[in-house]
C-alpha positions in Angstrom: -12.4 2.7 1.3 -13.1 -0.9 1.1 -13.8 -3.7 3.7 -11.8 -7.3 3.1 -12.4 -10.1 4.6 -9.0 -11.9 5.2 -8.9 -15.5 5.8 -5.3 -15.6 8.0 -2.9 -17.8 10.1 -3.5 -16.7 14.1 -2.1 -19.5 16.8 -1.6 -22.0 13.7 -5.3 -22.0 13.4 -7.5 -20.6 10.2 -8.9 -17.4 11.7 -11.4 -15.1 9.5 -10.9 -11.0 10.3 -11.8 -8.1 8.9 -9.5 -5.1 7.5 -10.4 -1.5 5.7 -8.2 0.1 2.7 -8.0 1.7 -0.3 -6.2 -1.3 -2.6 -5.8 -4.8 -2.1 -2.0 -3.9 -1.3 -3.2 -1.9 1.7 -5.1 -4.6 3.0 -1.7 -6.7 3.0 -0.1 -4.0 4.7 -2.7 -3.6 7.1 -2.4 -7.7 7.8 1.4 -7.6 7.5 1.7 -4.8 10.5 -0.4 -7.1 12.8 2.2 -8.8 14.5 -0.7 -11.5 15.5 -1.1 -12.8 11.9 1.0 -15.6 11.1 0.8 -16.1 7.5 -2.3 -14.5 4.9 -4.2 -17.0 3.5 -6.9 -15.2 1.0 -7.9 -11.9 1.2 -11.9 -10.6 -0.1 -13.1 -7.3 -1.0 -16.5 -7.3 0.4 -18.3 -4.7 -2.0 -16.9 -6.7 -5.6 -16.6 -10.2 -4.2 -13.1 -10.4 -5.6 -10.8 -12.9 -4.1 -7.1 -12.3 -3.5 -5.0 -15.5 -2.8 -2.0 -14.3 -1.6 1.1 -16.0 -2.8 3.4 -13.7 -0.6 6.4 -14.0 2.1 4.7 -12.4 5.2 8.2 -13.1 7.0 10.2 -11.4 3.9 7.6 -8.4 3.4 7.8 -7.7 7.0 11.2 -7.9 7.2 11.6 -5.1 4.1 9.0 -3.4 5.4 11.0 -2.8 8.8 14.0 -1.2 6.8 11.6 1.9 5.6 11.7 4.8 8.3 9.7 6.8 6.1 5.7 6.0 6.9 4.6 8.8 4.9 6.7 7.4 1.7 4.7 3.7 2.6 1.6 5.3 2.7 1.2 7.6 -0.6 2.9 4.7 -2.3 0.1 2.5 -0.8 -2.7 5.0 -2.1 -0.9 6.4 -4.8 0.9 4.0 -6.8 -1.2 0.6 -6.7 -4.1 -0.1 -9.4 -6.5 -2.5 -9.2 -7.8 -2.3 -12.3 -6.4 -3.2 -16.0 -3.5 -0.7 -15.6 -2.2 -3.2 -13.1 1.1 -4.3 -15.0 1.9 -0.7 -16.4 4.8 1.2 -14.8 4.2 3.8 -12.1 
């Protein structure tokens, strides 16, 4: 498990929290299901240094991510079927 960083939106305001996943795409999903966090700015994975700006619709991801009833589907999709690595644009 990895620790991120997340620069986000809280109260219109810059805020700098911390999240823990597996992938970058958890992280998001962590951030996305904090109904505090207005918009996601930049995302860091603390142990590489890698940054993640995130070019996402919070408003749009949360709102397809309320039409799955299925948590277990969201979460071995989460760990299962994101890469972070070079396989990245290869089909799942």
């Amino acid at each position: 498990m990895h620790e991120y960083e997340c620069e986000v939106i809280i109260e219109n305001e810059v805020e700098t929290i911390k999240t823990f996943a597996f992938t970058v795409v958890e992280a998001i999903d962590n951030l996305i299901g904090m109904t505090a966090v207005q918009d996601i700015v930049n995302l860091t994975q603390i142990d590489t240094g890698k940054h993640y700006p995130f070019m996402g619709d919070i408003k749009l991801l949360r709102q397809m991510r309320s039409k799955i009833d299925n948590e277990q589907l969201i979460y071995e999709t989460l760990i299962n079927g994101s890469q972070e690595d070079s396989s990245i644009n290869k089909p799942h």
